[in-house]
Residue, then its C-alpha position, 0 to 999 in steps of 0.5 A: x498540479x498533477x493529482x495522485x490518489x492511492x490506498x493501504x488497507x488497514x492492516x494495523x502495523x506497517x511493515x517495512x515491505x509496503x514502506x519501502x514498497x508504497x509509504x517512502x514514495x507517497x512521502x516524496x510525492x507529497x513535496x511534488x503533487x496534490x496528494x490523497x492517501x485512503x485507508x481503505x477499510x471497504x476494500x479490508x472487508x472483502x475477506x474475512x476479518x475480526x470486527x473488533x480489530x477493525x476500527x484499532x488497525x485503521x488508527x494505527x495504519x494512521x499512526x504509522x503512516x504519520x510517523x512515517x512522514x506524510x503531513x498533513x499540511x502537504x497531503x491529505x489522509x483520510x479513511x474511505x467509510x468516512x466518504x460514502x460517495x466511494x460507495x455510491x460512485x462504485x454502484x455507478x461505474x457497476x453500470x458500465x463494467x463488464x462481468x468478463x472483465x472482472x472474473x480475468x482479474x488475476x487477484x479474483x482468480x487466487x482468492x476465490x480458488x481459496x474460498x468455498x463461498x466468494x464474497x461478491x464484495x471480492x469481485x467488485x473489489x476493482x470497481x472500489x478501487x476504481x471509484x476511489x481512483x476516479x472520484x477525485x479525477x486522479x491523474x496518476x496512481x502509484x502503483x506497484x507491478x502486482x496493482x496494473x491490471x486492476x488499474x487498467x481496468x479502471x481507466x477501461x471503466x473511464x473510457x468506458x464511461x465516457x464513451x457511453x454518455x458521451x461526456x469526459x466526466x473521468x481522467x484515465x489515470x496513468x500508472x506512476x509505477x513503485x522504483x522499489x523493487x518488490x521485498x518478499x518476505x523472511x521466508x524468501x519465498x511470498x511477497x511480504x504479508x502479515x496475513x503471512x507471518x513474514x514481515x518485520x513492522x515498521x515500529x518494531x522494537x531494536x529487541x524484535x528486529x533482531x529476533x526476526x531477522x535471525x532466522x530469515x532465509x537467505x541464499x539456500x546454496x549457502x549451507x555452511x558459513x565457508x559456502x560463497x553466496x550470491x546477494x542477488x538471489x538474498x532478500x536480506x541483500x534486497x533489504x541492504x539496499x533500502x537500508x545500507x550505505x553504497x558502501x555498505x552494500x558493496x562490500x556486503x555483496x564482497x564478504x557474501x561472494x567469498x564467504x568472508x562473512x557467515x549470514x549473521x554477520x550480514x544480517x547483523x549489520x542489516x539490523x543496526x541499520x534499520x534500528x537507526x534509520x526506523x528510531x525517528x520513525x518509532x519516536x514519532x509513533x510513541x508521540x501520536x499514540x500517546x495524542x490520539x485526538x491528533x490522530x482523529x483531527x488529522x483523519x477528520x479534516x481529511x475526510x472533510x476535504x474529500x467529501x467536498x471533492x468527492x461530491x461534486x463528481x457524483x453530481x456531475x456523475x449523477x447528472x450525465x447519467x440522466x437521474x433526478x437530482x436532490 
């Protein structure tokens, strides 16, 4: 069975663009592949963070990822500090990475230009995420557009690899690219981000949806409620689609076009939809919160299979590199 590895960052609170974006698929692929999903909190610290947050944000990324529908007797999850060979395998794959490759990452580009100092941490952010890849000799990846490049580097850094000692120690990882079209966030304009303000989380109450999506930007031509409107450039009308019926959308698309309907209407409808569709999803939630040894079990075991997965790579990894061993 074809092995898939992917990661979040532990940014506390899901939100319905990485659910719908990442979480929906990890769910299906459960039922279809030997699956590893990371909360990837060595990745989370590259840029500045509260250190007393930390620790609650990756138990409650667990807890949403649980409520959202990953089970434990399908898929393994676990959090990456609690597997130190990512750290050790990423010292090993410095070896082979060239410095060109990472300064042309486009994701180093945009953060360092907002940085006075820049962490080194952020520019061998790629090789993390490459050891996490390569460490369980993953086959694919899911991936949304924006994460390509830096997935190409990592199967760079296995050919690589290979080539220089001359042994298939690594797989490179194929691409399993998101069906999700990318959600921007309630300003309609940047990808949607907590960092950024703009996104609705995916255990928000009914009361809070509703107060979020109120005001969320849409068609900008749609000045007036007599204004026709075009769905196609609304991201409410993006988010219609993850969370309303065919028929649903169709005549949403309709009521914009005449101006039948004013903004609120649609979002109305938009709100009641995701507040049912998400109710399974916040019970679930309520549940594991209230059994955070659960929580800590589930993390725990996952943890345990991977480092058992995980050490025996960098035994081999350490092997071909030609050191001493133990």
């Amino acid at each position: 069975m074809p092995r898939v590895f992917s990661g979040i960052q532990p940014s506390g609170e899901l939100h319905i663009g990485n659910y719908l974006g990442a979480v929906v698929n990890w769910v299906a692929l459960q039922f279809q592949h030997e699956c590893i999903y990371c909360i990837v909190d060595l990745h989370a610290i590259t840029q500045p963070y509260d250190t007393a947050t930390l620790a609650p944000r990756t138990l409650e990324m667990a807890v949403g990822l649980l409520a959202a529908g990953l089970d434990p007797s399908r898929c393994t999850l676990f959090v990456q500090s609690h597997v130190p060979q990512h750290a050790e395998l990423m010292w090993l794959l410095n070896t082979v990475t060239p410095l060109g490759e990472l300064e042309r990452m486009t994701q180093f580009k945009d953060k360092s230009a907002r940085q006075e100092s820049v962490p080194a941490g952020l520019l061998n952010y790629p090789i993390l995420q490459a050891a996490d890849i390569l460490l369980y000799k993953a086959d694919r990846v899911p991936v949304g557009e924006d994460q390509l490049q830096h997935l190409e580097l990592s199967r760079e850094i296995a050919r690589r690899w290979n080539t220089r000692f001359g042994v298939e120690t690594f797989p490179e990882p194929q691409p399993m690219l998101s069906p999700t079209r990318k959600i921007l966030g309630l300003d309609g304009q940047a990808k949607m981000s907590k960092s950024l303000g703009n996104t609705i989380g995916l255990l928000d109450s009914p009361e809070e949806i509703w107060a979020k999506l109120r005001p969320a930007m849409t068609d900008p031509a749609r000045k007036t409620r007599k204004d026709p409107g075009n769905p196609e450039i609304c991201n409410i009308f993006t988010i219609h689609r993850a969370f309303s019926t065919g028929e649903q959308v169709t005549h949403v698309d309709a009521q914009c076009r005449s101006a039948g309907w004013g903004c609120l209407d649609c979002k109305r409808l938009l709100a009641d939809n995701m507040i049912a569709a998400l109710a399974p999803v916040r019970e679930r939630a309520a549940e594991l919160r209230a059994r955070p040894e659960r929580v800590r079990e589930v993390l725990g075991d996952g943890a345990a299979h991977c480092r058992a997965l995980a050490e025996a790579t960098l035994v081999e990894a350490r092997q071909v590199m030609g050191l001493q061993a133990p």
